[in-house]
C-alpha positions in Angstrom: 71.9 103.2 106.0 75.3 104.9 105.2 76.9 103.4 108.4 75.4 100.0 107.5 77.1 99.7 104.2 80.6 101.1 105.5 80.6 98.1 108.1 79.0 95.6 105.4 82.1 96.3 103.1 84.4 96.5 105.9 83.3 92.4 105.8 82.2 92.7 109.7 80.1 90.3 111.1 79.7 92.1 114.1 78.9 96.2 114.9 81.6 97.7 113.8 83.0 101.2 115.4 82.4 103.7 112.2 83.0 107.6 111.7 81.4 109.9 108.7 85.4 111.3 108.7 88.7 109.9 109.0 90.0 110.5 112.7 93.5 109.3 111.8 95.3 112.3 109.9 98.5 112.0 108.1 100.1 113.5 110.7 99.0 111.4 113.5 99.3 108.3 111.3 102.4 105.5 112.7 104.2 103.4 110.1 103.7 100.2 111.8 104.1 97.2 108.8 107.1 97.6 106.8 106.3 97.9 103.4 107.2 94.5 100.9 105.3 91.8 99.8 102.6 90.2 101.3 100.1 87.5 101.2 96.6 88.0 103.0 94.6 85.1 104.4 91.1 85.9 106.0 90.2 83.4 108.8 86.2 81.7 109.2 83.9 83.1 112.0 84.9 79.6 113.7 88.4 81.6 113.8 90.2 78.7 111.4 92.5 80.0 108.6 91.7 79.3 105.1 92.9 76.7 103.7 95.1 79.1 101.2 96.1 83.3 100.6 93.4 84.7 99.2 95.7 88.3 97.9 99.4 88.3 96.7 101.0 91.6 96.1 103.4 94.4 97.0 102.8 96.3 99.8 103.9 100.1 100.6 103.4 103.2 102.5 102.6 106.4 100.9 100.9 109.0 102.2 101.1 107.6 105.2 98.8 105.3 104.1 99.0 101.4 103.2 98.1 100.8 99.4 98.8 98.5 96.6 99.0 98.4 93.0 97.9 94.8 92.8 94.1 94.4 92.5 91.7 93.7 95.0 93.8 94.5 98.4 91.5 94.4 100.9 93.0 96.9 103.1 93.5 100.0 100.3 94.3 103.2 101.7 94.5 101.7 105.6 96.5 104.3 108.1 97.3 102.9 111.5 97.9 104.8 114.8 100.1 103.0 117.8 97.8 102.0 121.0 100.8 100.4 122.6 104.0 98.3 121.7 102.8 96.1 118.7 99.4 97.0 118.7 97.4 99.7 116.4 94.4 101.3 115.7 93.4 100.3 111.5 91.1 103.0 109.9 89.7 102.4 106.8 87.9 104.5 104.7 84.8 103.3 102.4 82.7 104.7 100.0 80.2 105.1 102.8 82.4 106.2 106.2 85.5 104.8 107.8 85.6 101.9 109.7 88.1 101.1 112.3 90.1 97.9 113.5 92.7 96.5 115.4 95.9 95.6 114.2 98.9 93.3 115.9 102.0 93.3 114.5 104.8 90.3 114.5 108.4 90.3 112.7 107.2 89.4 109.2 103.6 89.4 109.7 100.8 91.1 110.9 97.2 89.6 112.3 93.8 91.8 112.5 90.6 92.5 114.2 87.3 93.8 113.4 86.3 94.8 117.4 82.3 94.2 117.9 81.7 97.2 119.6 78.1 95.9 120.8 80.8 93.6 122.9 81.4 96.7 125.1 78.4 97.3 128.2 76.6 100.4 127.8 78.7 101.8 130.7 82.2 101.3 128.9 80.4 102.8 125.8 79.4 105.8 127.5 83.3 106.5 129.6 85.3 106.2 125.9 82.4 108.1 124.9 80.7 106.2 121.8 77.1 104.9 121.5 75.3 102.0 120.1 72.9 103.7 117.6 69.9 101.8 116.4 71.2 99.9 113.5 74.0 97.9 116.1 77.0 100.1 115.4 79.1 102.5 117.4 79.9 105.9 116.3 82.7 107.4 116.8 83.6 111.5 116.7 86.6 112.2 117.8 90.3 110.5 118.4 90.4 110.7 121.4 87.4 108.5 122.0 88.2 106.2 119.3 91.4 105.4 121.1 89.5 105.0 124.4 86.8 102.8 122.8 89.7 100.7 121.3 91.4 100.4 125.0 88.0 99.5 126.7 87.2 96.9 124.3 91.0 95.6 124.6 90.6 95.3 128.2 87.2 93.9 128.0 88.1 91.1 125.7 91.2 90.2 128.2 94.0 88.7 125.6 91.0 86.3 123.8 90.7 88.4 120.6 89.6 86.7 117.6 91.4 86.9 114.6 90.1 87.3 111.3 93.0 87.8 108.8 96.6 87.7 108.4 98.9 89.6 106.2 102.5 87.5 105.9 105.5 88.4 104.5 106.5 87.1 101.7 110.7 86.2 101.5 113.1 87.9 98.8 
């Protein structure tokens, strides 16, 4: 039930990848959005962009974590770790477990994913190293297999990755 709730407030549609403990430390953590303000927009499941930002507010980097003074940021306390040139691993921590996302970053903007790991055969599951357990979600123990689970799913998904919000900078 615990995992269930950390990938229902994580607002995933899908099965999400989830761990009981944050895999992403401070130390492995990569400062991958510059820190200023930002608008969010979340996108529809038919992947169009609402209409209008639903979040306004200053963005920074403490702790090597994303946060935000300004109520209601959806992404509180994110860290990020670097897959490849513009692209990053989003962990998130709940009150329930972390849940874990992709991130693509632009010059003044920044897009995410929330990877349906149920998207991935069992075979890809089983090389990165992370099952399907019986509620639909993928559990993942170490960073190691995070980062190959991340990688597979990538790969699998070939370039046609859905996008389901937007952070954009907001000009001084």
């Amino acid at each position: 039930m615990r995992t269930g709730l950390a990938c229902l407030a994580a607002g995933a549609l899908s099965a999400c990848f989830y761990s009981e403990d944050e895999l992403i430390g401070f130390w492995g953590a990569d400062r991958g959005i510059e820190p200023g303000v930002y608008t969010h927009t979340p996108y529809d499941t038919e992947g169009e962009e609402w209409s209008r930002p639903t979040w306004e507010g200053p963005i920074t980097y403490d702790g090597r974590r994303y946060v935000s003074e300004t109520a209601n940021f959806p992404h509180q306390d994110t860290r990020l770790k670097e897959l490849g040139d513009g692209l990053y691993i989003a962990q998130s921590p709940r009150e329930d477990g972390v849940v874990y996302g992709v991130v693509f970053t632009y010059p003044g903007m920044a897009t995410y994913h929330q990877p349906d790991c149920a998207a991935l055969s069992e075979a890809a599951r089983a090389d990165a190293g992370v099952t399907l357990d019986r509620e639909g979600y993928c559990r993942v123990d170490d960073l190691d297999a995070l980062e190959a689970a991340m990688r597979a799913y990538l790969a699998h998904l070939d370039g046609d990755v859905r996008i389901d919000g937007i952070y954009r900078r907001v000009p001084e």
